[in-house]
MIMARKE-367653 format. One record per residue (C-alpha): residue in one letter; residue number from 1; x, y, z. Coordinates in nm, 3 decimals. Example, Ala and Ser with C-alpha at 12.3 -4.5 7.8 and 13.67 -1.06 7.14 Angstrom:
<pts>
<'A' 1 <1.230 -0.450 0.780>>
<'S' 2 <1.367 -0.106 0.714>>
</pts>
This chain:
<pts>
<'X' 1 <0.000 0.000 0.000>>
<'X' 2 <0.317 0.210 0.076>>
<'X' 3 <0.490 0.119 -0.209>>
<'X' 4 <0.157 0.218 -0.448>>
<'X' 5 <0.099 0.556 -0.270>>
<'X' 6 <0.471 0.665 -0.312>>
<'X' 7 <0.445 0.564 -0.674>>
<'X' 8 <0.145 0.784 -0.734>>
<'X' 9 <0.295 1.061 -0.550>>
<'X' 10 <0.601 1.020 -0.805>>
<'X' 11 <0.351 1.064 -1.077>>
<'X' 12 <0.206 1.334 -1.017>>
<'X' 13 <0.480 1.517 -0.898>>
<'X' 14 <0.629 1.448 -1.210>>
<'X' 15 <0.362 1.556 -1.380>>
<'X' 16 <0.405 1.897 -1.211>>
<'X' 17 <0.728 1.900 -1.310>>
<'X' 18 <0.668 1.813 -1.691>>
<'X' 19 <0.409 2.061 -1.645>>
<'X' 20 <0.658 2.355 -1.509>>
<'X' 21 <0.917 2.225 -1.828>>
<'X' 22 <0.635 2.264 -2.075>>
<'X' 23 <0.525 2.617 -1.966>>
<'X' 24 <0.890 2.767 -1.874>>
<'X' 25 <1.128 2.572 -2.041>>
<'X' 26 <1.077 2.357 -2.405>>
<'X' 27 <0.887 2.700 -2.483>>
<'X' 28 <0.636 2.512 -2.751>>
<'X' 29 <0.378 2.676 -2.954>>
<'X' 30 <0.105 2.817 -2.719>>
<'X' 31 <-0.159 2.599 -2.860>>
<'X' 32 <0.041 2.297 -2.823>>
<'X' 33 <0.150 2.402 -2.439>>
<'X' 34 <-0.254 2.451 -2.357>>
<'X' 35 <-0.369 2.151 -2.507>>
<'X' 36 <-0.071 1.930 -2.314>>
<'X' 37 <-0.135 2.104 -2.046>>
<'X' 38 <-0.526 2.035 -2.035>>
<'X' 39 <-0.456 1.677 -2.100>>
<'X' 40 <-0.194 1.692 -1.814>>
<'X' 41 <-0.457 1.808 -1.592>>
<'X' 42 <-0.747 1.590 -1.659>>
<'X' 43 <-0.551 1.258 -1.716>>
<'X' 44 <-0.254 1.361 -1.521>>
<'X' 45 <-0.071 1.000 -1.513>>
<'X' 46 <-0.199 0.843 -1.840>>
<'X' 47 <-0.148 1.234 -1.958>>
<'X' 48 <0.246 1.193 -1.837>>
<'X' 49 <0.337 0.865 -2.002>>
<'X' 50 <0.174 1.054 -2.345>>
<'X' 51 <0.374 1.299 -2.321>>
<'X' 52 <0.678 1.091 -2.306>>
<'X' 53 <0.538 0.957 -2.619>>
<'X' 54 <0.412 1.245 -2.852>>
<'X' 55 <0.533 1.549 -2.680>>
<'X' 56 <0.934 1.563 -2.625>>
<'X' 57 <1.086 1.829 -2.807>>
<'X' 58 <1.344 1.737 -3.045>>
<'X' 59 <1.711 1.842 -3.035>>
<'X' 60 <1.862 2.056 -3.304>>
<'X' 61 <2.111 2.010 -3.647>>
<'X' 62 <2.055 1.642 -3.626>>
<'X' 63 <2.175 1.625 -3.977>>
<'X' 64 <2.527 1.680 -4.066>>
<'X' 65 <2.731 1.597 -4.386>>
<'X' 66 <3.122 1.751 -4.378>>
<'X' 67 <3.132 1.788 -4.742>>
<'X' 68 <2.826 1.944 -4.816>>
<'X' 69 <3.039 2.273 -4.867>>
<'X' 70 <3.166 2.142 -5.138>>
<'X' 71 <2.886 2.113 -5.323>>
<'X' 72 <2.852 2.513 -5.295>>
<'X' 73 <2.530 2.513 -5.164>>
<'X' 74 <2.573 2.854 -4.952>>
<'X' 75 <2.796 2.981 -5.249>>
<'X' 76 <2.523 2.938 -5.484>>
<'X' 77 <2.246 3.041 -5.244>>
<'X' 78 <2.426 3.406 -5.211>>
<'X' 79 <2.417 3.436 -5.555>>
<'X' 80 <2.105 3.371 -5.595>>
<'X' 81 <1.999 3.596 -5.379>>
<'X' 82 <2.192 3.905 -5.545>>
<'X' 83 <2.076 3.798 -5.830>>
<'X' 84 <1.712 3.826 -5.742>>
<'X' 85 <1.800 4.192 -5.523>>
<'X' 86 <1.905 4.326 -5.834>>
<'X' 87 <1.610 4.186 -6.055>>
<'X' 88 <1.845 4.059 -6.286>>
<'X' 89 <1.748 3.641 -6.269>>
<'X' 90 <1.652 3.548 -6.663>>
<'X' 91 <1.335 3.363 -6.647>>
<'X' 92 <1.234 3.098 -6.895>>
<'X' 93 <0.908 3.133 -6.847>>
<'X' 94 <0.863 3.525 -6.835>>
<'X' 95 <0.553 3.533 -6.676>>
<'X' 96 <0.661 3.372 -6.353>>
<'X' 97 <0.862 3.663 -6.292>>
<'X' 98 <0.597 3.757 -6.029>>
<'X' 99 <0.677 3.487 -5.814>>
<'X' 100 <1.027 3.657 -5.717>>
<'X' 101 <0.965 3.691 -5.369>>
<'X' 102 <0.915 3.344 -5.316>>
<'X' 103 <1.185 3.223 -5.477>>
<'X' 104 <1.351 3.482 -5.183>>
<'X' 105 <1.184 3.337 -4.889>>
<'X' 106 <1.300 2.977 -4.986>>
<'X' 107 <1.661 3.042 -5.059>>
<'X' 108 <1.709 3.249 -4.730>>
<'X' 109 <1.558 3.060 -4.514>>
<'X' 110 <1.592 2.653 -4.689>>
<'X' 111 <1.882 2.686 -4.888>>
<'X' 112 <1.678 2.595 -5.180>>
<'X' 113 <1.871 2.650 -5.464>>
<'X' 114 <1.628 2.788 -5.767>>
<'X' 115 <1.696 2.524 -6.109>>
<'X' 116 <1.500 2.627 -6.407>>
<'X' 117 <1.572 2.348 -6.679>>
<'X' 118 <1.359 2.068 -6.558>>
<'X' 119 <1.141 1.815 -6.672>>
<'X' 120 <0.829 1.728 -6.497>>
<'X' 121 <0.552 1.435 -6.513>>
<'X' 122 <0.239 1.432 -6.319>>
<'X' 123 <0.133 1.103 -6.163>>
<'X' 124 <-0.256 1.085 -6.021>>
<'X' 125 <-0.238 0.722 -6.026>>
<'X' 126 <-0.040 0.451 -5.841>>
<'X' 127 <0.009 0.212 -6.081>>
<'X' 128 <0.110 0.475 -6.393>>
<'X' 129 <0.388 0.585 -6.131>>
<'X' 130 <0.505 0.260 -5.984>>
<'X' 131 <0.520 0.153 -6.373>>
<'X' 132 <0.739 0.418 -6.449>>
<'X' 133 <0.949 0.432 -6.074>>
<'X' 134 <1.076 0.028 -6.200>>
<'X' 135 <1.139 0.131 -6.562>>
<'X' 136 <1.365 0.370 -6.430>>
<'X' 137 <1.525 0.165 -6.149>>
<'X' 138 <1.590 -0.132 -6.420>>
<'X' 139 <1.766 0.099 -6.600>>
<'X' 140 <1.974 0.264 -6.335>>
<'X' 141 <2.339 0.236 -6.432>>
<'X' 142 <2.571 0.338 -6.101>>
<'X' 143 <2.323 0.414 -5.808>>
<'X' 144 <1.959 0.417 -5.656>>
<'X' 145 <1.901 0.574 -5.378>>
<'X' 146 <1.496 0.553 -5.262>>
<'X' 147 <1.319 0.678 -4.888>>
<'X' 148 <0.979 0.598 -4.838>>
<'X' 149 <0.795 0.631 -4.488>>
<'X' 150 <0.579 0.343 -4.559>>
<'X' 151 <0.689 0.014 -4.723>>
<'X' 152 <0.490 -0.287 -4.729>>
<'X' 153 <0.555 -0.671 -4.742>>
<'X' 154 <0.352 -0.700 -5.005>>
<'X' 155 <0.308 -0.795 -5.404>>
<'X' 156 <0.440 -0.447 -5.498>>
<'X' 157 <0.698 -0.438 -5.203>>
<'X' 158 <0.821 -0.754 -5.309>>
<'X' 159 <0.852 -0.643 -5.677>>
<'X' 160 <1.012 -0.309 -5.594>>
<'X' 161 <1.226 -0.551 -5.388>>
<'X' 162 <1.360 -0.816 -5.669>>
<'X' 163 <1.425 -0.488 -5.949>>
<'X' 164 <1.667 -0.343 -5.626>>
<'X' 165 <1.839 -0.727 -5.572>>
<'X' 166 <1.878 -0.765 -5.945>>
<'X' 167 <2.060 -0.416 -6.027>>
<'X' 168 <2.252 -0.465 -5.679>>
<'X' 169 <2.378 -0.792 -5.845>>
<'X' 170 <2.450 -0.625 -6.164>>
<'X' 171 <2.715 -0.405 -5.952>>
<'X' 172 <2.468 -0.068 -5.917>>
<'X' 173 <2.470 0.096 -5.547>>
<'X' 174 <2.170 0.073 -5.424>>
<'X' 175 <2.053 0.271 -5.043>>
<'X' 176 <1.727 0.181 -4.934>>
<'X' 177 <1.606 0.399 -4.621>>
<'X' 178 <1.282 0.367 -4.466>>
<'X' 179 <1.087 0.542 -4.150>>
<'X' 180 <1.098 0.285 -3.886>>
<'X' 181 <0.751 0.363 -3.711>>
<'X' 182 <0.576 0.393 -4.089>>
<'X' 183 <0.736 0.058 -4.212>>
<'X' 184 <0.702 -0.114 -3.876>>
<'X' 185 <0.496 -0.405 -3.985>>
<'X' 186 <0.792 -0.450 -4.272>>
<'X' 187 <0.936 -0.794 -4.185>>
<'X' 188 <1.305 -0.861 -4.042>>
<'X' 189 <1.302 -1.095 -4.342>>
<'X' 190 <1.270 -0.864 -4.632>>
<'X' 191 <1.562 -0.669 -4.494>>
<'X' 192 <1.743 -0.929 -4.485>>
<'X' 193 <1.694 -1.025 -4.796>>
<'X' 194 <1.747 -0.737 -4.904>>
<'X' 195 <2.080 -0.710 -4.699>>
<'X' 196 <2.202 -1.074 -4.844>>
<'X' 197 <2.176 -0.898 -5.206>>
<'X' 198 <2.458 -0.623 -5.128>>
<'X' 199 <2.235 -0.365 -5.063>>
<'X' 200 <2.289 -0.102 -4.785>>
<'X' 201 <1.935 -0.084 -4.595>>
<'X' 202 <1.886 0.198 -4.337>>
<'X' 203 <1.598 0.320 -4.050>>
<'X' 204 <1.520 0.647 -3.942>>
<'X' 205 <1.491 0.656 -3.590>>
<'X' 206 <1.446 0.290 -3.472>>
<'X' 207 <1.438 0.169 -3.160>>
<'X' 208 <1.685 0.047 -2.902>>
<'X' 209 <1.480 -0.274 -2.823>>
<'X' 210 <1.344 -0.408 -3.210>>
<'X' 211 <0.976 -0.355 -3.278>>
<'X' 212 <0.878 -0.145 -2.967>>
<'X' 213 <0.971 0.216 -3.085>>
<'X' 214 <0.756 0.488 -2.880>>
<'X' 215 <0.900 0.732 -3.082>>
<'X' 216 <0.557 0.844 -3.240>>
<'X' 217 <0.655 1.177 -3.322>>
<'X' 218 <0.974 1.333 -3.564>>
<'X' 219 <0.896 1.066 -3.849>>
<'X' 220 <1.086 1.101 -4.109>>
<'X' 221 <0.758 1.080 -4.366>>
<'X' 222 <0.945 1.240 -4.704>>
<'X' 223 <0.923 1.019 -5.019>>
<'X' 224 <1.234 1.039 -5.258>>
<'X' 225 <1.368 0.811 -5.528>>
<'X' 226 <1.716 0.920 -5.679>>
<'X' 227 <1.835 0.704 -6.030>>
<'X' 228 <2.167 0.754 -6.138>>
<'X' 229 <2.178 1.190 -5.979>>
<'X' 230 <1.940 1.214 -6.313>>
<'X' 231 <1.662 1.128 -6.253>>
<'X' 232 <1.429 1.190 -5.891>>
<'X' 233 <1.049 1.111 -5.788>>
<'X' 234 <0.904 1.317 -5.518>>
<'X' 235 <0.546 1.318 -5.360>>
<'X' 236 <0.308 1.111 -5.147>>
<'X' 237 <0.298 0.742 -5.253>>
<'X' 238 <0.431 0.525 -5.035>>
<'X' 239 <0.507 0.141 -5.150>>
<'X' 240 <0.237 -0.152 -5.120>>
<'X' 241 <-0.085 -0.269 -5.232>>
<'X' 242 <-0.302 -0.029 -5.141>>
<'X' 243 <-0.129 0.259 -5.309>>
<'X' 244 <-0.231 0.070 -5.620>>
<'X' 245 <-0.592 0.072 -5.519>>
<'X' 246 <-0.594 -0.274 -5.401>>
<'X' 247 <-0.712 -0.177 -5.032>>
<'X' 248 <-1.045 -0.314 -4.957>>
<'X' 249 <-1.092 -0.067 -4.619>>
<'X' 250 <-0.991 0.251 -4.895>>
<'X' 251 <-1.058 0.142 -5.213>>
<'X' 252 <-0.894 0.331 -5.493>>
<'X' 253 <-0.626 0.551 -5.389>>
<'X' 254 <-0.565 0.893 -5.540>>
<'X' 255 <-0.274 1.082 -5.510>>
<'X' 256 <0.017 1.272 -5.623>>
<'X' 257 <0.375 1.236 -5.748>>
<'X' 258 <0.611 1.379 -5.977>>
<'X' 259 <0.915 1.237 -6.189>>
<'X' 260 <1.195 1.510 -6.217>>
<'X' 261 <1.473 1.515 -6.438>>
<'X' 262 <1.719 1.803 -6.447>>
<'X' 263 <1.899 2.028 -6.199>>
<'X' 264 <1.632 1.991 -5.932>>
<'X' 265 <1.727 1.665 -5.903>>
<'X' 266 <2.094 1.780 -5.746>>
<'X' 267 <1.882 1.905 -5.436>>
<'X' 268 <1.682 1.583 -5.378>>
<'X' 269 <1.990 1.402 -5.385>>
<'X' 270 <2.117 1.636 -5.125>>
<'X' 271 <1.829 1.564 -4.903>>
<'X' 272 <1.836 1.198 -4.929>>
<'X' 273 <2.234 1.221 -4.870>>
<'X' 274 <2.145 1.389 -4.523>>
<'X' 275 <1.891 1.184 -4.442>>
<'X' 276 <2.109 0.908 -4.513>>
<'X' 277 <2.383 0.976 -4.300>>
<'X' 278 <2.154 1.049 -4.002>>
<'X' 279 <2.022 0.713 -3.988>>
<'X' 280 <2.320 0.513 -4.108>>
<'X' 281 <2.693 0.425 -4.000>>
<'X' 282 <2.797 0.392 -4.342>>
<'X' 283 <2.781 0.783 -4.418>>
<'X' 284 <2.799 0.931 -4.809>>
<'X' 285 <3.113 1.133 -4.897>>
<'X' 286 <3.059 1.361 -5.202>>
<'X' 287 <3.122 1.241 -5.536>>
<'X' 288 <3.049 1.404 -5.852>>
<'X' 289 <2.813 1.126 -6.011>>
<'X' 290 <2.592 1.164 -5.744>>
<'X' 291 <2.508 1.552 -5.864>>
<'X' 292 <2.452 1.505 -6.212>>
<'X' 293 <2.116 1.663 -6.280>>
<'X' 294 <2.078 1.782 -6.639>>
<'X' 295 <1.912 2.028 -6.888>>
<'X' 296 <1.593 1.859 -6.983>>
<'X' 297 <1.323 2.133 -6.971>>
<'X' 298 <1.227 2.434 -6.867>>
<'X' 299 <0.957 2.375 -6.517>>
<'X' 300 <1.132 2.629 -6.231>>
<'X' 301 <1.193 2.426 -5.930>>
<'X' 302 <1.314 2.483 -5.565>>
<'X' 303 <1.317 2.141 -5.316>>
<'X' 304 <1.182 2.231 -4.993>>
<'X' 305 <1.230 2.058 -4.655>>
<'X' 306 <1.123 2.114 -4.332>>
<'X' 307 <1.090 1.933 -4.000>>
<'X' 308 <1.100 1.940 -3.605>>
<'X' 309 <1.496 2.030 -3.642>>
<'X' 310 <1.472 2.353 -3.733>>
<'X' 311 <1.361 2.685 -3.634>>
<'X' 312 <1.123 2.794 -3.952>>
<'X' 313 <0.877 2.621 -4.103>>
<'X' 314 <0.977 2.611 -4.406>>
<'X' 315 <0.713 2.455 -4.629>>
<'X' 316 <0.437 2.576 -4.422>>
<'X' 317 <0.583 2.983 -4.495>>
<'X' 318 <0.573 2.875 -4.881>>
<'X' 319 <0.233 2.783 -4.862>>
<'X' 320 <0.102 3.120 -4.696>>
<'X' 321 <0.341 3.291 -4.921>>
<'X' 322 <0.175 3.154 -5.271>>
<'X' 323 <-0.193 3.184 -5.074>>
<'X' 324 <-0.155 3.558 -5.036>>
<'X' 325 <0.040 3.652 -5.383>>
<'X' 326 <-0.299 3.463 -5.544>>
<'X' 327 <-0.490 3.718 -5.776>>
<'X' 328 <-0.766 3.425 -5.929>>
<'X' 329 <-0.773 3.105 -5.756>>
<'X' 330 <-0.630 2.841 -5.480>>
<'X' 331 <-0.695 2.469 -5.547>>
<'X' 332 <-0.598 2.294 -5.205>>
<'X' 333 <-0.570 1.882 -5.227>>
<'X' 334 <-0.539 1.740 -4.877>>
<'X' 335 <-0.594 1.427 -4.725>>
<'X' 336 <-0.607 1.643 -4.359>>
<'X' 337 <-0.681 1.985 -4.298>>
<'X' 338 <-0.589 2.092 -4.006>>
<'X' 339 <-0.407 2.445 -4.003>>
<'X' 340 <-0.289 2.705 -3.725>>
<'X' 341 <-0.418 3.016 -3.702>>
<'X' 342 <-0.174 3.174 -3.951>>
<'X' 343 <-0.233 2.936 -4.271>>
<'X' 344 <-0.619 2.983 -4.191>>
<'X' 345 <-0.576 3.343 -4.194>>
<'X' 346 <-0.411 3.341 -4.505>>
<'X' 347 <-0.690 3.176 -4.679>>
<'X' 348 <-0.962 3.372 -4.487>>
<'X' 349 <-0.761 3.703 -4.601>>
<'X' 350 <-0.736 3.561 -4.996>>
<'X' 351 <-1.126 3.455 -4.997>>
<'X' 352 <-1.220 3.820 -4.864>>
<'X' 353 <-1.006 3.941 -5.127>>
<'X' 354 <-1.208 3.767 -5.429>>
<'X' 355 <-0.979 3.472 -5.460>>
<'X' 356 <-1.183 3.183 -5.564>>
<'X' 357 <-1.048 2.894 -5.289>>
<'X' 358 <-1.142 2.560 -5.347>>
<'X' 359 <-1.013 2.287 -5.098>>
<'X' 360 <-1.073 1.905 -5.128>>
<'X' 361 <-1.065 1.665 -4.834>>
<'X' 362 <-1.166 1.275 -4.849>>
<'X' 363 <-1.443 1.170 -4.715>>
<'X' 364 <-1.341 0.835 -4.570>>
<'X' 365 <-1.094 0.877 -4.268>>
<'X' 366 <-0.818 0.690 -4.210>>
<'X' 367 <-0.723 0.864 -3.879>>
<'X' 368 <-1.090 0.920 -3.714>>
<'X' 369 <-0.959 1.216 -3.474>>
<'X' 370 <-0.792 1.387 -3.709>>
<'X' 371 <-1.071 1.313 -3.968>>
<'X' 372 <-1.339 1.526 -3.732>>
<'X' 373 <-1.090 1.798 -3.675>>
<'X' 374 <-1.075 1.822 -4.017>>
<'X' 375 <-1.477 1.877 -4.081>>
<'X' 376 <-1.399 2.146 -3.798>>
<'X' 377 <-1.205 2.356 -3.941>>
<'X' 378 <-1.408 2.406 -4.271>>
<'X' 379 <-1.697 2.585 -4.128>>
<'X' 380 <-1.476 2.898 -4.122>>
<'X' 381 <-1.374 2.893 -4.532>>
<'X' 382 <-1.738 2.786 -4.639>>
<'X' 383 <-1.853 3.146 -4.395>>
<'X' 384 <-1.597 3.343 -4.600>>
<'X' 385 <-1.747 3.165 -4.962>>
<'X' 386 <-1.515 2.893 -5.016>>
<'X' 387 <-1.588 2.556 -5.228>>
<'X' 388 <-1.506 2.247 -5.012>>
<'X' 389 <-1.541 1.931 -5.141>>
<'X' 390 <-1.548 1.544 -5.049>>
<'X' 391 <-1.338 1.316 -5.208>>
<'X' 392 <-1.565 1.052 -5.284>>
<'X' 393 <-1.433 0.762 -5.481>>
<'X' 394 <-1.167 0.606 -5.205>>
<'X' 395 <-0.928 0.796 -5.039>>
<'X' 396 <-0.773 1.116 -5.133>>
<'X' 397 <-0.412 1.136 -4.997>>
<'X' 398 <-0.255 1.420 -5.235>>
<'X' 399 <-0.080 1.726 -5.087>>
<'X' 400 <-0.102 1.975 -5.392>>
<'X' 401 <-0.174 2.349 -5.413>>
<'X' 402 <-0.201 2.529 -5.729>>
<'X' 403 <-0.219 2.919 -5.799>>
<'X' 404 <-0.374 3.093 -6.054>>
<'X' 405 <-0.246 2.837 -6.284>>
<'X' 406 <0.091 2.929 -6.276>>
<'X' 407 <0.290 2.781 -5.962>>
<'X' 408 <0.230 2.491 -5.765>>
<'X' 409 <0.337 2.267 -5.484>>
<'X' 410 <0.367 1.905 -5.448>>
<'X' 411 <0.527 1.704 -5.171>>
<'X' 412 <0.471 1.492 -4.875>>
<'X' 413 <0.335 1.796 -4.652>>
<'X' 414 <-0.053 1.764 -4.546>>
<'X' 415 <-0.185 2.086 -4.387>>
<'X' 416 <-0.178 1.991 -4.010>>
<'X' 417 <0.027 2.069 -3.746>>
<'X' 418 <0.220 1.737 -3.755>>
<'X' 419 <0.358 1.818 -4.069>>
<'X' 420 <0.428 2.171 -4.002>>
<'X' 421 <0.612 2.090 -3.670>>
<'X' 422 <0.695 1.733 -3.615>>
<'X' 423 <0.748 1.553 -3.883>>
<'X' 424 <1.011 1.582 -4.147>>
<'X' 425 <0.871 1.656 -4.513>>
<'X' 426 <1.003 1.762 -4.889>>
<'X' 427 <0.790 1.949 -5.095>>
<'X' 428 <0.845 2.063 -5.496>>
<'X' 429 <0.765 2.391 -5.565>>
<'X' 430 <0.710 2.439 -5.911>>
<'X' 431 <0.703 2.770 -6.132>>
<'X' 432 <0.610 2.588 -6.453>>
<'X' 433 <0.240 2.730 -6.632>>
<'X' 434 <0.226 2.318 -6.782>>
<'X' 435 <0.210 2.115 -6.482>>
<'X' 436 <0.009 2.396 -6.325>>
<'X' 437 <-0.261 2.362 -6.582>>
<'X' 438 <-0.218 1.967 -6.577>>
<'X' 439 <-0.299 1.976 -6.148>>
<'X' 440 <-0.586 2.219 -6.230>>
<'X' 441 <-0.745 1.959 -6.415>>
<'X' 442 <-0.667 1.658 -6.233>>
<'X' 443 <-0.909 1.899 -5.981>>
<'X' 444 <-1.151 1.961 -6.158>>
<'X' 445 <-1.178 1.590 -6.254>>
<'X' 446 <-1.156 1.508 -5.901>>
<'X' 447 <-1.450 1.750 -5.870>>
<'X' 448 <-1.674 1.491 -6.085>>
<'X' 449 <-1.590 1.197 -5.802>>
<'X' 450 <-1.654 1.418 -5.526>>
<'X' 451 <-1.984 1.594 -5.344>>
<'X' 452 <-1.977 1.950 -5.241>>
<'X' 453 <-2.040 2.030 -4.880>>
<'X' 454 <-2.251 2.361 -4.890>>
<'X' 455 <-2.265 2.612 -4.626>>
<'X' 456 <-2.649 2.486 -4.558>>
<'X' 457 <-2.531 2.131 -4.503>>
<'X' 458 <-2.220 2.220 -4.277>>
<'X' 459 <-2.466 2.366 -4.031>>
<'X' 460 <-2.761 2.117 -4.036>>
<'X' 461 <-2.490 1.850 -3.912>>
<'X' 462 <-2.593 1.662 -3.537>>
<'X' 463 <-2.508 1.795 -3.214>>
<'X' 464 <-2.322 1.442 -3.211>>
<'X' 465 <-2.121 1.509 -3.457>>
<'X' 466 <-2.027 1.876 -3.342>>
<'X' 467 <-1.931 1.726 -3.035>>
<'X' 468 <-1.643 1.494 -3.216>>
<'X' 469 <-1.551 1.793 -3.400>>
<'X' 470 <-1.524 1.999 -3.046>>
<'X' 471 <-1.324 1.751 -2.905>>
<'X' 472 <-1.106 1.655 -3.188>>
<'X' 473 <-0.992 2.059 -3.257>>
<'X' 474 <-0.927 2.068 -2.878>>
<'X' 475 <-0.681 1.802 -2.902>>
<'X' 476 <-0.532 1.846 -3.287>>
<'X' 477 <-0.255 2.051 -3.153>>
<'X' 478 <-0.079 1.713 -3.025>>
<'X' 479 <-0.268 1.493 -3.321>>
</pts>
């Protein structure tokens, strides 16, 4: 009896404590610190041991790479950034000229290097990308370097699987890093298999003890496929079956990807490099044929990460930014829509100003809390006149914004705070009038597949339902 009330005193002392650290000391955003601090206070032991889990602050410059200088990243930042000062940056698409200042904010504060002679193509569906992702990898010549956050042990993981094995045979390099907590149900044997074929095979974050990671939060959830420093595929498919379609809880699954060839493909490499040498012992050194790139079009492109590690968010500043320099429209794909109070202001401020704003969401959850706080936050566009739709023919997992049918974004980055703040993300953000066109009509054809959730219907909805909505907002600060 002595032994249990000393334990509970522990507790909740300790939750005082974590308390007194949260308000005084990890300084986190003051949303956050109320709603941990609410759910210290009502659940104050289960409340600690969830805090352990989703709330610990992360420490900084976790990635490092020696000979990144050499690559003359800052070099070429700097002169970029004169460049732009003194308007004197030849466009090759004049009419994106506009778009200057963002080009700024991501260079100064992302050290994303601005490439202008790229080649994109759009993927909407699964299979058309995974078709073209192991064309490419069977003809990769010297290296592949791929890092998904999910991978399955499944038909297409397996496939994706023996085209890696075979060119890892043939002599080609081959990296293969995955998330640990998104590819946890990935079996010890297809690593090893994977292992026994010469290929180097790295997790972000794992555990100490194997299969019981509690480190929910700081995922690394980027997707990035590098053939040969030529070619690079960026966006949100993640490998197995149901990213075909082949899911019988989701049904089809729509999202978004792009294959990039050209100079944009340098700065992907980068990132994977980084991300590479976090999680593995057996770092990358530079070397030339890793940094290829190329001159294959003429699509503007800067690569944009962000994640708990640094001080800005990055990707969430270059969404506000093309939201506000709108003058027609704002087509918003994502699968959860959850944003602070400075992303919803942006909107709220570009729908008052005549902007037409049309977001999409799914309609089937796949994450039921964040799935209410998501019907939440709508009621505020739909008061200012904004279109919001429901994905209606499976499950709508693209993160895409388009503007005025001239720039665009497409990544890994869903608009909620956990990809804003604690998870690590890449986005592509394009300045090319041809893929901006080509995601404006994958909308619009998304439109067809999806009902329209009117102002009228968004208030007749159940006290019931408001409720979950209540409760889920409350706590989508630590979602």
């Amino acid at each position: 009896m002595q032994l249990a009330t000393f334990l509970l005193g522990f507790l909740l002392f300790a939750n005082i404590a974590l308390a007194f650290t949260i308000i005084f000391l990890e300084r986190k955003n003051v949303s956050s610190t109320w709603a941990w601090l609410m759910v210290l206070f009502f659940i104050p032991i289960l409340g600690f041991f969830l805090y352990l889990l989703f709330g610990r602050k992360l420490s900084k410059h976790i990635f490092t790479w020696d000979t990144k200088s050499r690559l003359g990243v800052e070099r070429e930042v700097q002169k970029q950034i004169e460049i732009l000062k003194q308007d004197k940056l030849p466009y090759k698409q004049e009419i994106l000229k506009e778009y200057k200042d963002l080009y700024f904010l991501h260079l100064k504060h992302n050290d994303a290097i601005y490439s202008q002679n790229n080649d994109v193509v759009l993927f909407t569906d699964g299979n058309e990308k995974f078709n073209a992702l192991i064309e490419d990898l069977e003809q990769a010549e010297d290296h592949i370097h791929m890092l998904y956050y999910i991978i399955r042990h499944d038909r297409l993981g397996n496939k994706i699987a023996n085209v890696l094995i075979k060119k890892a045979q043939e002599g080609v390099n081959v990296r293969f890093l995955y998330d640990d907590m998104g590819s946890r149900s990935l079996s010890r044997s297809y690593i090893r298999r994977l292992e026994a074929a010469g290929i180097n095979v790295g997790a972000f974050f794992p555990p100490k003890i194997p299969k019981l990671n509690f480190k929910i939060n700081f995922r690394n959830h980027r997707k990035l496929a590098i053939i040969d420093g030529k070619i690079g595929y960026i966006g949100g498919f993640n490998i197995g079956d149901e990213y075909l379609g082949e899911s019988e809880k989701f049904g089809y699954w729509r999202d978004t990807h792009l294959r990039v060839t050209g100079d944009a493909v340098k700065t992907m490499q980068t990132r994977f490099i980084l991300d590479w040498n976090q999680a593995s012992r057996n770092h990358i050194g530079y070397d030339e044929r890793y940094f290829i790139g190329g001159d294959k079009g003429d699509a503007g492109m800067q690569i944009v990460s962000s994640g708990p590690d640094q001080e800005w968010e990055q990707i969430k500043y270059g969404y506000i930014k093309m939201i506000l320099n709108a003058k027609e429209y704002v087509y918003l794909q994502t699968p959860y829509f959850i944003p602070d109070e400075s992303l919803m202001d942006a909107l709220r401020i570009a729908a008052l100003s005549g902007v037409k704003i049309k977001l999409m969401i799914p309609n089937k959850p796949d994450h039921i809390f964040v799935y209410w706080a998501t019907l939440s936050y709508i009621g505020k566009l739909l008061n200012e006149g904004a279109e919001v739709y429901l994905y209606q023919n499976g499950f709508l997992h693209a993160k895409t914004i388009v503007v005025d049918g001239k720039i665009s974004s497409v990544g890994t980055a869903n608009i909620d705070v956990r990809s804003f703040r604690l998870n690590f993300e890449v986005n592509a953000f394009v300045y090319d009038i041809t893929l901006a066109k080509k995601l404006e009509e994958a909308f619009e054809r998304d439109v067809l597949l999806s009902t329209q959730m009117t102002k009228h219907l968004y208030e007749q909805r159940s006290l019931g339902i408001k409720f979950k909505e209540s409760i889920s907002r409350l706590l989508s600060p630590i979602l």
